[in-house]
ROMAR-278661 format. One record per residue: residue number from 1; residue in one letter; chain; x, y, z of N, C-alpha, C in turn. Coordinates in steps of 0.1 Angstrom, whole numbers, plus 5000, padded with zeros to 4 digits. Each point is the difference from the previous one (the first is absolute). Layout:
N
<node n="NUM" res="a" chain="A" n_east="X" n_north="Y" n_up="Z" ca_east="X" ca_north="Y" ca_up="Z" c_east="X" c_north="Y" c_up="Z"/>
...
This chain:
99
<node n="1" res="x" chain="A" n_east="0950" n_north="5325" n_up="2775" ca_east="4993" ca_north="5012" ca_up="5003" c_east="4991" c_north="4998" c_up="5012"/>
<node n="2" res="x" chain="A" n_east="4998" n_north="5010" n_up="5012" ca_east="4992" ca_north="4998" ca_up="5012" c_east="4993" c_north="5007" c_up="4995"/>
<node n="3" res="x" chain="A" n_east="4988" n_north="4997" n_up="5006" ca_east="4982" ca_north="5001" ca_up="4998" c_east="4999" c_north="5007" c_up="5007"/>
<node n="4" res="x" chain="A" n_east="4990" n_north="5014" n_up="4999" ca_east="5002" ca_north="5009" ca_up="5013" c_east="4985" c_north="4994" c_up="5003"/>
<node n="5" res="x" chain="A" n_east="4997" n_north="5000" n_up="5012" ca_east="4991" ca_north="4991" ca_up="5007" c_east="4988" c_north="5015" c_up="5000"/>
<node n="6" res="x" chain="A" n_east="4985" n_north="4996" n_up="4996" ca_east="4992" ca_north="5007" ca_up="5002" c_east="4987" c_north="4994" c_up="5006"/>
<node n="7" res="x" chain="A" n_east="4989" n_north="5011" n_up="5009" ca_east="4992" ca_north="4995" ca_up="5005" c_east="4991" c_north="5007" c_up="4997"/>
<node n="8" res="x" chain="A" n_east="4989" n_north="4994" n_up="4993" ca_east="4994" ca_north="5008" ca_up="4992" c_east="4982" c_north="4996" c_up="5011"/>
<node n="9" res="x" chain="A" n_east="4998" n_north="5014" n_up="5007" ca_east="4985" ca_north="4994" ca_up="5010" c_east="4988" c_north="5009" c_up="4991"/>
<node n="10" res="x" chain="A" n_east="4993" n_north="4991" n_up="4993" ca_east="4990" ca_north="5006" ca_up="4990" c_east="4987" c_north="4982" c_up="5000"/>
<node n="11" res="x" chain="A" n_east="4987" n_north="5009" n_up="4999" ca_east="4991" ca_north="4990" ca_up="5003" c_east="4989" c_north="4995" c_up="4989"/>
<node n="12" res="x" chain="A" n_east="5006" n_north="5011" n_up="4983" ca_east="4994" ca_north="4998" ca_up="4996" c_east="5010" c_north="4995" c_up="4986"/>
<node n="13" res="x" chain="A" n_east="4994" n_north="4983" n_up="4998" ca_east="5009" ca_north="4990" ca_up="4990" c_east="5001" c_north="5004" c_up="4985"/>
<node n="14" res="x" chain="A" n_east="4997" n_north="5011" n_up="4998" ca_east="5002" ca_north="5007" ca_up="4986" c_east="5009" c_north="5010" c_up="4996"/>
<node n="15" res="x" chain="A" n_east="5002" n_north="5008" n_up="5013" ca_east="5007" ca_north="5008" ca_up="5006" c_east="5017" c_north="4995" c_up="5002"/>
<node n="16" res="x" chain="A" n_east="4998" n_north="4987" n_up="5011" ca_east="5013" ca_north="4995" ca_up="4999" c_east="5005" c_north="4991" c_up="4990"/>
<node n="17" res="x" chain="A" n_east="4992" n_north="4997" n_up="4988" ca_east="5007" ca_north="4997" ca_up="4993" c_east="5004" c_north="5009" c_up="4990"/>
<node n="18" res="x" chain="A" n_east="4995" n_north="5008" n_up="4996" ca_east="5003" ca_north="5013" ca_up="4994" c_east="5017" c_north="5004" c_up="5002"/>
<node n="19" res="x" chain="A" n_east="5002" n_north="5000" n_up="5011" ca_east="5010" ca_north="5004" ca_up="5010" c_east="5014" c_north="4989" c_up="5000"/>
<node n="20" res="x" chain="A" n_east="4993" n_north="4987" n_up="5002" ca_east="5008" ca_north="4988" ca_up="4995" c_east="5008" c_north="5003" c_up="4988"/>
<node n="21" res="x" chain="A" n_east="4989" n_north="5002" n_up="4986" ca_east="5003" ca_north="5001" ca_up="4987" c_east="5009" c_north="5009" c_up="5000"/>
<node n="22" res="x" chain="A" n_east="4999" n_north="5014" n_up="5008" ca_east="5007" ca_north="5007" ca_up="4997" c_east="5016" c_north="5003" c_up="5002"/>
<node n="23" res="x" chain="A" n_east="5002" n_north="4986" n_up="5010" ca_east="5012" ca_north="5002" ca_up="5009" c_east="5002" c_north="4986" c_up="4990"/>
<node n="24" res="x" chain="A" n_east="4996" n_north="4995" n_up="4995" ca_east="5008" ca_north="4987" ca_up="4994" c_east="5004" c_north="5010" c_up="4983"/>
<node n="25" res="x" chain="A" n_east="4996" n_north="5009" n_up="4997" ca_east="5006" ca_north="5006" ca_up="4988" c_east="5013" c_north="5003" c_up="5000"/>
<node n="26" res="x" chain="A" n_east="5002" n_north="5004" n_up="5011" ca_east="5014" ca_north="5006" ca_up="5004" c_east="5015" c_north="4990" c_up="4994"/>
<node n="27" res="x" chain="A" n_east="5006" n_north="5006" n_up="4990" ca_east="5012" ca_north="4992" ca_up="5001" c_east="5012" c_north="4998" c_up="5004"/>
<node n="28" res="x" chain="A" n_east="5001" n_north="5012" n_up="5009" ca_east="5014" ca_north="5005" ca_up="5004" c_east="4997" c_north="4994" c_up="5017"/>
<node n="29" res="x" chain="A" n_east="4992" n_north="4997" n_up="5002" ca_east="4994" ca_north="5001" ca_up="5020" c_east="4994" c_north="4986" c_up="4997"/>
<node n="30" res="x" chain="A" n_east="5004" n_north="4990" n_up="5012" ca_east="4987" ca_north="4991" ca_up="5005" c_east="4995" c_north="5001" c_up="5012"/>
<node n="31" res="x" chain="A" n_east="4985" n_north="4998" n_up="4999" ca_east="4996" ca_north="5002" ca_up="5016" c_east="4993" c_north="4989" c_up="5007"/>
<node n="32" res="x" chain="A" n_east="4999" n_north="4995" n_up="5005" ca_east="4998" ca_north="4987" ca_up="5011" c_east="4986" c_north="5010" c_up="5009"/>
<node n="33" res="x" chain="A" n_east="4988" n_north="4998" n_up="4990" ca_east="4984" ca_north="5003" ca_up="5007" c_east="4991" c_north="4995" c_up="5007"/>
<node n="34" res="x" chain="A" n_east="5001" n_north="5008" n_up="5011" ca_east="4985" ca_north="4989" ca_up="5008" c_east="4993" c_north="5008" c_up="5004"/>
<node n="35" res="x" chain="A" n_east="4987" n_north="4995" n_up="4999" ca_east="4988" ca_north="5006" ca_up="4997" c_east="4990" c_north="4996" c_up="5009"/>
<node n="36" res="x" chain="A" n_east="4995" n_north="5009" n_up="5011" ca_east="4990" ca_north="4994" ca_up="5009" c_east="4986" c_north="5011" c_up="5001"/>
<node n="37" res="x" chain="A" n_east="4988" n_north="4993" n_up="5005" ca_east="4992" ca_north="5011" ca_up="4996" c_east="4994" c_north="5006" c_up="5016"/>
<node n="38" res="x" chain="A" n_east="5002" n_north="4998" n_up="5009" ca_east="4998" ca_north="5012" ca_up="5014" c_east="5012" c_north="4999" c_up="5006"/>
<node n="39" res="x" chain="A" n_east="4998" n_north="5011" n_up="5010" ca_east="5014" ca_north="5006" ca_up="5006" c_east="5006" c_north="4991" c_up="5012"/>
<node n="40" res="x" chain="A" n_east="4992" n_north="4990" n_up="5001" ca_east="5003" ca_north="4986" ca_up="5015" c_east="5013" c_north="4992" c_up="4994"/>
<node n="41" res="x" chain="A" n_east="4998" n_north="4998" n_up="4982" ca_east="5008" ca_north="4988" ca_up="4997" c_east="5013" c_north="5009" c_up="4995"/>
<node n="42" res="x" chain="A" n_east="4994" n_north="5015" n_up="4996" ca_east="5017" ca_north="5007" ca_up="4993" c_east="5006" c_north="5003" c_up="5013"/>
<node n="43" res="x" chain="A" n_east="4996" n_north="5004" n_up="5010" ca_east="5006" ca_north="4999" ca_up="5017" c_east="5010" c_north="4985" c_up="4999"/>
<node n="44" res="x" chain="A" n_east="4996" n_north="4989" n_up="4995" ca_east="5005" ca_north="4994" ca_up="5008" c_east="5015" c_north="4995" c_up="4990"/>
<node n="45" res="x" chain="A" n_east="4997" n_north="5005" n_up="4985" ca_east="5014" ca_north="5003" ca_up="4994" c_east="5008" c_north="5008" c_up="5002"/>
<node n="46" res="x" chain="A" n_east="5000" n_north="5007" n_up="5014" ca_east="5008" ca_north="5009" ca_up="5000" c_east="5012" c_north="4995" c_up="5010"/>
<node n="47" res="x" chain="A" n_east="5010" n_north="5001" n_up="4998" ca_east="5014" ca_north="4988" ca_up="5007" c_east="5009" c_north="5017" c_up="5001"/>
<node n="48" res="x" chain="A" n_east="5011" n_north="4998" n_up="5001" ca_east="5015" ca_north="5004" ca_up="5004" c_east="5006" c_north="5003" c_up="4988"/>
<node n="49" res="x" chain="A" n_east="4997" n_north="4983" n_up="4992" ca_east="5007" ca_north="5000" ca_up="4990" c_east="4991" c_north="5003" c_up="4984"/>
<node n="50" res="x" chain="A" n_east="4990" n_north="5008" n_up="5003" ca_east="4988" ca_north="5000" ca_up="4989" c_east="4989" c_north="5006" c_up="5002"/>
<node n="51" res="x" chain="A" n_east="4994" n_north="5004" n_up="4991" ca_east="5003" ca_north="5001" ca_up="4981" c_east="5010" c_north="5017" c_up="4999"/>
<node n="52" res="x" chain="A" n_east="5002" n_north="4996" n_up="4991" ca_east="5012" ca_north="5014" ca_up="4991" c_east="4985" c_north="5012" c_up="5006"/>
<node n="53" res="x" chain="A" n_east="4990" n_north="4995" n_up="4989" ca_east="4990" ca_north="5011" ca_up="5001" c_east="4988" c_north="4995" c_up="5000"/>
<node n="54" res="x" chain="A" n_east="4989" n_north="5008" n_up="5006" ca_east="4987" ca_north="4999" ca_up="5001" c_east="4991" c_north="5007" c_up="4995"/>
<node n="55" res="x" chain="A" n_east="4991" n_north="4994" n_up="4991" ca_east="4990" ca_north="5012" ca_up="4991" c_east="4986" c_north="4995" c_up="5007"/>
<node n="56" res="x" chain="A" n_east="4992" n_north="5013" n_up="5005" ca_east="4990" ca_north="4997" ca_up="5002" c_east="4987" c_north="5007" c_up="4998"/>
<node n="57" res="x" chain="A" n_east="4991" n_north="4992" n_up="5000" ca_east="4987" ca_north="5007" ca_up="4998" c_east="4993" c_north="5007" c_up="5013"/>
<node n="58" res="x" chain="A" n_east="4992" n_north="5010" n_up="4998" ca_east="4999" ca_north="5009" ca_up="5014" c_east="4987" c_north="4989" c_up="5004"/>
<node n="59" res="x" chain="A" n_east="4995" n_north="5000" n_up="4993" ca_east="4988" ca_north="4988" ca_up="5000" c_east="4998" c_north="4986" c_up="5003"/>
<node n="60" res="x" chain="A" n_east="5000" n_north="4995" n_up="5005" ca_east="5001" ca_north="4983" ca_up="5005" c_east="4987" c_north="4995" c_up="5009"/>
<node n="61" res="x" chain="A" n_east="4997" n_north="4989" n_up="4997" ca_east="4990" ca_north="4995" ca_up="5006" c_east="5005" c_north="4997" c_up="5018"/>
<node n="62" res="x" chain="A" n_east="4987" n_north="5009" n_up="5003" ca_east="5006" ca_north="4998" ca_up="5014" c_east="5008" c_north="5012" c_up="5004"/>
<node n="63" res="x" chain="A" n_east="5006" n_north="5008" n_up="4995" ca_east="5006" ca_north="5012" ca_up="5007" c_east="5001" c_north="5008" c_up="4987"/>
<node n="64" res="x" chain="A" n_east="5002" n_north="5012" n_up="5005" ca_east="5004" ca_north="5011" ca_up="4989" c_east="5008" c_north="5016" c_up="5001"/>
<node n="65" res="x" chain="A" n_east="5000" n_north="5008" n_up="4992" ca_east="5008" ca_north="5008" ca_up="4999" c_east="5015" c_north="4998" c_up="5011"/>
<node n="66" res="x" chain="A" n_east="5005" n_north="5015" n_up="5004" ca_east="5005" ca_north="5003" ca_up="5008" c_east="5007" c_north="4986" c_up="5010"/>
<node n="67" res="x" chain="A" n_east="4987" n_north="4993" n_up="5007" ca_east="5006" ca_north="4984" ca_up="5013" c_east="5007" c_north="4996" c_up="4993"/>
<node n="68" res="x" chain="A" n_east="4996" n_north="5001" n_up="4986" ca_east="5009" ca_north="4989" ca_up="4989" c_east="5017" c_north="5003" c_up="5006"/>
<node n="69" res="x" chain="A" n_east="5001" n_north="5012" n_up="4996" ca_east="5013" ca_north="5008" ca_up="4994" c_east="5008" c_north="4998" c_up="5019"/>
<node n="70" res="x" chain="A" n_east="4992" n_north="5001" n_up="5009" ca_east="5003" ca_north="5001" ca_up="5012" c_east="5008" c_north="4988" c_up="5005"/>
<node n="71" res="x" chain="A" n_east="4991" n_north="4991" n_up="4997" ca_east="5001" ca_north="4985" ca_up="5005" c_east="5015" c_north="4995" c_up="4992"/>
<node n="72" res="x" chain="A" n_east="5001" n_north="5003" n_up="4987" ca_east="5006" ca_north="4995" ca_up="4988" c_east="5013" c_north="5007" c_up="5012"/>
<node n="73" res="x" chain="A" n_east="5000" n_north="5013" n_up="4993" ca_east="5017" ca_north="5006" ca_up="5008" c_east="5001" c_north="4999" c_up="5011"/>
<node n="74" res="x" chain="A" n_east="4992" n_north="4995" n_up="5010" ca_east="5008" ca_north="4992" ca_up="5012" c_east="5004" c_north="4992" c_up="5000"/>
<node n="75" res="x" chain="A" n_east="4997" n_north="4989" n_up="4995" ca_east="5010" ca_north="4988" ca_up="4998" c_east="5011" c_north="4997" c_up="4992"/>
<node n="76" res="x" chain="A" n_east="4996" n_north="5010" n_up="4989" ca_east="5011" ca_north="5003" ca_up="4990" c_east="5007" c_north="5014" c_up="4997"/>
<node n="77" res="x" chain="A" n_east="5008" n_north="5006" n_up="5012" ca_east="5001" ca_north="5008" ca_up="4994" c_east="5013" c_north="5003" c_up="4992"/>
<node n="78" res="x" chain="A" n_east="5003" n_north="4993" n_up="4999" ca_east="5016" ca_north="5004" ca_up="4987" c_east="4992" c_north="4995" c_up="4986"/>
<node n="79" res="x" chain="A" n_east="4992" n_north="4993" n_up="4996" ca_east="4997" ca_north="5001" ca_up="4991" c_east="4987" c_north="5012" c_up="4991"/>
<node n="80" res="x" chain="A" n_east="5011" n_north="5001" n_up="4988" ca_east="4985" ca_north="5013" ca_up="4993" c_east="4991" c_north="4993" c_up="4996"/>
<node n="81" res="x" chain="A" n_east="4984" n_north="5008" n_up="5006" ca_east="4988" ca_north="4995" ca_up="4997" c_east="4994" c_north="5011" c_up="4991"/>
<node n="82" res="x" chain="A" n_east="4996" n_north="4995" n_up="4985" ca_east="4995" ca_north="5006" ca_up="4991" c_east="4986" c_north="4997" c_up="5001"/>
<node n="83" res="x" chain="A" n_east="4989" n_north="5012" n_up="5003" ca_east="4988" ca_north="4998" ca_up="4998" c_east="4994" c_north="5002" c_up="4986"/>
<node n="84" res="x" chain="A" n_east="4988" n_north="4988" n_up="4997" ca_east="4997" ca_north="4998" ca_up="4991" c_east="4982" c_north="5007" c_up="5003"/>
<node n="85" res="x" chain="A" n_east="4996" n_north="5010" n_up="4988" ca_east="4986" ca_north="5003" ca_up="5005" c_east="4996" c_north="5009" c_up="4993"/>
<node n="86" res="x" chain="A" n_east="4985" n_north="4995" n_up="4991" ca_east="4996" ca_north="5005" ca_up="4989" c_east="4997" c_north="5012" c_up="4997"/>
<node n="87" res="x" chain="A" n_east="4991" n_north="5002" n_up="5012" ca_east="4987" ca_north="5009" ca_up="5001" c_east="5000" c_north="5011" c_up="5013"/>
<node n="88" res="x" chain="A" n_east="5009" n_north="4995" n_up="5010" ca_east="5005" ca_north="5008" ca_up="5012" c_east="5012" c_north="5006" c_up="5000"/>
<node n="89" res="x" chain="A" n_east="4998" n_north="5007" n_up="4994" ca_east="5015" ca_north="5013" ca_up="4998" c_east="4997" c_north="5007" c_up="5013"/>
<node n="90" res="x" chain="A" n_east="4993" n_north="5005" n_up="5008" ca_east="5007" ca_north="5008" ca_up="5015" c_east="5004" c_north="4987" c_up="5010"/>
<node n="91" res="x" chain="A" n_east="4996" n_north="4993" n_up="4996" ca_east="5003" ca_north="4984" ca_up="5012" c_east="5012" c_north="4995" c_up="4998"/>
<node n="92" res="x" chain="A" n_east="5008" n_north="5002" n_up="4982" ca_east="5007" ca_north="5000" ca_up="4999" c_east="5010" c_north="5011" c_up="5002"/>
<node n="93" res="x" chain="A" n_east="4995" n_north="5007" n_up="5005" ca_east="5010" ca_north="5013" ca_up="4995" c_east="5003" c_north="5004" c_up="5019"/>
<node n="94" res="x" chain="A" n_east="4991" n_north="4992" n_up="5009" ca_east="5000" ca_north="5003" ca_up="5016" c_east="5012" c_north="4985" c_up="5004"/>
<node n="95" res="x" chain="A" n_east="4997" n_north="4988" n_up="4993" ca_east="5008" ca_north="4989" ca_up="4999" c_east="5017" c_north="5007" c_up="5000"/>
<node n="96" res="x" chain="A" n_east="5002" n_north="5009" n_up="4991" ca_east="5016" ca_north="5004" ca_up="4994" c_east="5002" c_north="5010" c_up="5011"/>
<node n="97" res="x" chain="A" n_east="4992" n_north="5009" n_up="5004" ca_east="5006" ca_north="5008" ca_up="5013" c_east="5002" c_north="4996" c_up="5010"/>
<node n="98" res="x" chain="A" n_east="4993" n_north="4985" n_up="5003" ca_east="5005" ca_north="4991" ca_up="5012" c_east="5010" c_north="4993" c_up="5003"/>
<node n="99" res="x" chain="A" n_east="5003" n_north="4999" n_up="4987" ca_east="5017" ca_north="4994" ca_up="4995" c_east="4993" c_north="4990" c_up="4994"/>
């Protein structure tokens, strides 16, 4: 079975493991996670051949909202980026009209 590759850019270690847990429940799907916490080191996972998908937090040490979502779909854009975010439903909701 292939591992769909995920890239999960979130800065707070409670959070991503939450997320971890939740993706290792799964028994029908495996997913191949990596987990970085500002937007310099998920930038630099982003290849040709990777990841399947990207979940991210609007929030990151060192940048936020929107740069996030900007920076992220330039380099990647064929892959879907799922924003992750608690408390910012219009940030989230300006993130989805951007694509």
């Amino acid at each position: 079975m292939n591992s769909i590759k995920v890239l999960l850019m979130e800065d707070d270690p409670k959070d991503a493991l939450r997320l971890r847990e939740m993706l290792s429940q799964e028994n029908n799907i495996s997913f191949d996670l990596t987990c970085v916490d500002t937007l310099k080191k998920g930038l630099n996972y982003l290849t040709p051949e990777g990841p399947d998908v990207i979940l991210v937090d609007l929030f990151l040490r060192g940048s936020q909202g929107l740069e996030i979502i900007r920076a992220v779909h330039a380099k990647a854009q064929k892959a879907p980026i799922i924003v992750l975010t608690k408390s910012h439903e219009e940030l989230g909701l300006e993130a989805i009209r951007q694509g």
